[in-house]
N, C-alpha and C positions, 0 to 999 in steps of 0.2 A: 482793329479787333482781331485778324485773323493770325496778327505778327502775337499776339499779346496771348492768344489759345497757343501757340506755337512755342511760346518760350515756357509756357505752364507745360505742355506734354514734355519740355525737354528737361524740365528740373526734377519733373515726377518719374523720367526713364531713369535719371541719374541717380533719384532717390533709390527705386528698386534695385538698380545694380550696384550700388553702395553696401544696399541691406544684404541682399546675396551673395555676396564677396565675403560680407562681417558673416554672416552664416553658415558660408563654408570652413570659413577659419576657426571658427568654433569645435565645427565635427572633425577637425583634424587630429587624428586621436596622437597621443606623445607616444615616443619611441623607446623601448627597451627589449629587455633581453627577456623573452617568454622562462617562468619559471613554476612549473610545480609540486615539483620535491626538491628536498636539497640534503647529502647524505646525512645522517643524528649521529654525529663523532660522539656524543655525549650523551647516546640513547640510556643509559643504565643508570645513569644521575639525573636526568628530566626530572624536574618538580610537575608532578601533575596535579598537583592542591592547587598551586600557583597559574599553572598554566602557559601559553609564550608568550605574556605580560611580565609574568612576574610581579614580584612586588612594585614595581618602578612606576607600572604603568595602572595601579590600581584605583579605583573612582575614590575621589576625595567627596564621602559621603555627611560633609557636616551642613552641606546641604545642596539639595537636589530640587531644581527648578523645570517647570512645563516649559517648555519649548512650544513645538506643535505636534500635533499631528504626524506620524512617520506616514507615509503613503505607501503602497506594495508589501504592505506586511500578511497579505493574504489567511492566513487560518487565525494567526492570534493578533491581539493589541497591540500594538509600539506606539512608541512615543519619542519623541527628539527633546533629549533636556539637557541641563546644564549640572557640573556639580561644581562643588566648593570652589575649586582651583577655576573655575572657569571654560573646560573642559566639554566638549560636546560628547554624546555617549546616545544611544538607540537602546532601549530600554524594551524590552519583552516579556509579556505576562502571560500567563496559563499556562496550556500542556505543556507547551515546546520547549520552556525555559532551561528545564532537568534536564532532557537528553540532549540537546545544542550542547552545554553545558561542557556536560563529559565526551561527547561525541568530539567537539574541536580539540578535548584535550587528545583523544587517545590518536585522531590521525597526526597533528601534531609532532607528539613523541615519535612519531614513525617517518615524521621529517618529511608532511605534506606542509601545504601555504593552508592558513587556515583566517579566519578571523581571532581577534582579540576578546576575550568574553571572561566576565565575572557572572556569579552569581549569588547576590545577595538576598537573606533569608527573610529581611523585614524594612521595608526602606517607605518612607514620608517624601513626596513628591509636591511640592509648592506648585499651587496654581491647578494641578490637572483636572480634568474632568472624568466624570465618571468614565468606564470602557464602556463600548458600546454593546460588545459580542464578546462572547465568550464565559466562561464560567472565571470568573475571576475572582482568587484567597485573597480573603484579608488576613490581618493580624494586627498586635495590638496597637491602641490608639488608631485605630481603623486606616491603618498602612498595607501596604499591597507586600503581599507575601510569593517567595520566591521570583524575585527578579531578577533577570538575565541582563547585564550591561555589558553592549559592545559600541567598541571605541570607535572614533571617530577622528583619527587624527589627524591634523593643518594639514600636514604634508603627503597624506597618503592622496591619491586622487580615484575617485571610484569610474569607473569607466563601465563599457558594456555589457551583458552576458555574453557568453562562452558556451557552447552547444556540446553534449553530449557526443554525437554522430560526427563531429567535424571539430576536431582542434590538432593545436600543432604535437600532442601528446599521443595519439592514437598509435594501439598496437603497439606502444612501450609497456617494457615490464610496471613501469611503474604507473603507468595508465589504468592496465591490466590490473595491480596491486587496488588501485584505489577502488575500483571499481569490483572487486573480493572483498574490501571492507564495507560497500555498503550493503555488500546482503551480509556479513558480519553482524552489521549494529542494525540489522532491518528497517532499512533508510526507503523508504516504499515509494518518495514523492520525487523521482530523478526527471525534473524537468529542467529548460534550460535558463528557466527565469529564476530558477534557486541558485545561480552561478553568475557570478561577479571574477572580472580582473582587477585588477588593480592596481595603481602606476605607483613606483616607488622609488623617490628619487635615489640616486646613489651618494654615497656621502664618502666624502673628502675624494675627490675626485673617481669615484669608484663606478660601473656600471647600471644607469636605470635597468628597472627589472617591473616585468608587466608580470604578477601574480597571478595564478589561474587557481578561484578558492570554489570550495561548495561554502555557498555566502548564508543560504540556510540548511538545519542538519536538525529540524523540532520533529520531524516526522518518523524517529529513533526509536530503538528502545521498546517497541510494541511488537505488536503484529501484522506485515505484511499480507496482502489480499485485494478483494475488491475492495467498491464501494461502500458495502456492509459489513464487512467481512475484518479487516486492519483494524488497524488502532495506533496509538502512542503513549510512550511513556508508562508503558502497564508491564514493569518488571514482570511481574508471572505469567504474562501471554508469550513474553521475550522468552522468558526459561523453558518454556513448554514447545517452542518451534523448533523446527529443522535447519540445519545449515548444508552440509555436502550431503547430496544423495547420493554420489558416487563419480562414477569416469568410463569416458564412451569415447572411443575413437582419439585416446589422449587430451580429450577435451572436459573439464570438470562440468560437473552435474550439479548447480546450486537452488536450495531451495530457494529460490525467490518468487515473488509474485508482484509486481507494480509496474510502475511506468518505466519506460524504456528496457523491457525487460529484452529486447535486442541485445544488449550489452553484454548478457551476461552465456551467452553461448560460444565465445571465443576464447574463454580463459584455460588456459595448457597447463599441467600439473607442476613444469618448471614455473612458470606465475605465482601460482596459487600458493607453492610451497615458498617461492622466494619474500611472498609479504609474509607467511604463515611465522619462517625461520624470524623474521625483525619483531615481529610479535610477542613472539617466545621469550625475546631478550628482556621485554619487561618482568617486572615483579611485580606477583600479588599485590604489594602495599601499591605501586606504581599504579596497577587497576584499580585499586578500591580507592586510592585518593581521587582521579577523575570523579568516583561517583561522588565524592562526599564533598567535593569541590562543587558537585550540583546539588548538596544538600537530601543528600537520600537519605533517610534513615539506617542502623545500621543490619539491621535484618534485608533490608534490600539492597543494601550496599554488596552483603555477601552474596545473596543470593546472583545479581548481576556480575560480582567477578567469578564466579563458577562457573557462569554461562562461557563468558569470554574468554576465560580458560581452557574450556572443553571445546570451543571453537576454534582457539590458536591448534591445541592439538591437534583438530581433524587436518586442518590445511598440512601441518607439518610432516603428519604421516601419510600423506595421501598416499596410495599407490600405483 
């Protein structure tokens, strides 16, 4: 009896350090080259209608299938679905759809890591279930109106968040840079569960590269503040706020208001001007296709590239 409990405790030790082993090899994260900008040789020709898809990578819309549930979609609805091609895509409904939108376009052109995103004005989703939360458009044939679709490609591998206070970026210009453009676009929600790397292999024997992306950017486009106070997606709260209040001790003075507002007291006039100058290189049409790329109307299209405009100025002339 006592040999026979004996060999039972020894297959069941062998079991848990089996599992343990397989558990640990899992968390073993894969290896590449940290990347968050990469310089935009071709910042003045950027398609920003298209976005860093392009046409290649567009959702094959002749039909679009429920998956499930996306999980960690936090403020608005996702959903994991399928389209024509077969193709997996994360699908986004309400506020956040429009300024994600334009937002990945315009860091992007400036030759950040971003994610892949369409947004499409009226799309029929097979299978879904009603959203549970949120204020959610329809349109016609009772299809869900403005929806954001990002991609979800075989070979990309999504991996951990990335921390504001701690990555291998820190105190680079162009850390510094990113971090000017998100009180630029009044990005209010800088936590570090909205940041994703991302593993990508390298091809034709070329370098893996670990992406450091802001994975959500719906919190755009409004008004920075507290809890009652922000907002999103409200072109006219956007045009009516502050950007540079000025320069103290060589250090820029940003209106901003939200989380990790820590960030934003290190930034130095050579920073500030150096995203301000990559800015500048766009064109109006280059800003107004982002927004119409998120389906703005054209009165708010303009209205939001005059904001962005008169915001590249201030950084450019700081003094």
């Amino acid at each position: 009896m006592h040999k026979r409990i004996s060999f039972t405790l020894v297959l069941l030790l062998l079991s848990i350090t089996a599992a343990a082993q397989e558990e640990k090899k899992e968390k073993v994260q894969p290896q590449g080259t940290p990347v968050l900008w990469r310089e935009p040789v071709n910042l003045t020709a950027r398609d920003l209608l298209k976005g860093p898809g392009g046409d290649a990578m567009k959702p094959n819309l002749s039909k679009i299938t429920f998956v499930r549930d996306q999980e960690g979609g936090g403020y608005s609805t996702n959903y994991r679905v399928k389209d024509g091609a077969g193709k997996t895509w994360v699908v986004k409904f309400g506020k956040e759809a429009q300024p994600e939108t334009a937002a990945v376009r315009l860091l992007w052109a400036l030759g950040y890591m971003t994610e892949i995103n369409y947004l499409v004005p009226c799309v029929h989703i097979e299978g879904a279930p009603e959203p549970k939360r949120g204020t959610i458009e329809r349109c016609e044939n009772n299809g869900y109106a403005n929806v954001k679709f990002e991609a979800r490609p075989d070979e990309v591998k999504r991996l951990d968040s990335w921390q504001w206070a701690n990555n291998p970026f820190t105190g680079t210009k162009e850390f510094q840079g990113m971090v000017v453009l998100m009180s630029l676009i009044n990005n209010w929600d800088l936590k570090d569960d909205n940041n994703k790397i991302l593993f990508v292999p390298g091809k034709n024997g070329g370098q893996n590269e670990l992406r450091y992306i802001i994975s959500d950017l719906g919190a755009t486009f409004g008004k920075t503040g507290g809890l009652f106070s922000r907002n999103r997606n409200s072109p006219e709260s956007y045009v009516k706020t502050k950007f540079v209040e000025g320069v103290n001790g060589g250090r820029v003075k940003l209106a901003y208001s939200g989380k990790n507002s820590e960030l934003f007291k290190s930034i130095t006039v050579e920073q500030a001007r150096w995203i301000g100058n990559l800015l500048a290189r766009l064109s109006d049409k280059q800003i107004s296709d982002a927004f119409r790329a998120a389906n703005y109307n054209e009165t708010e299209v303009r209205m939001l590239t005059e904001a962005v405009r008169a915001r590249t100025n201030q950084l450019v002339r700081i003094a």
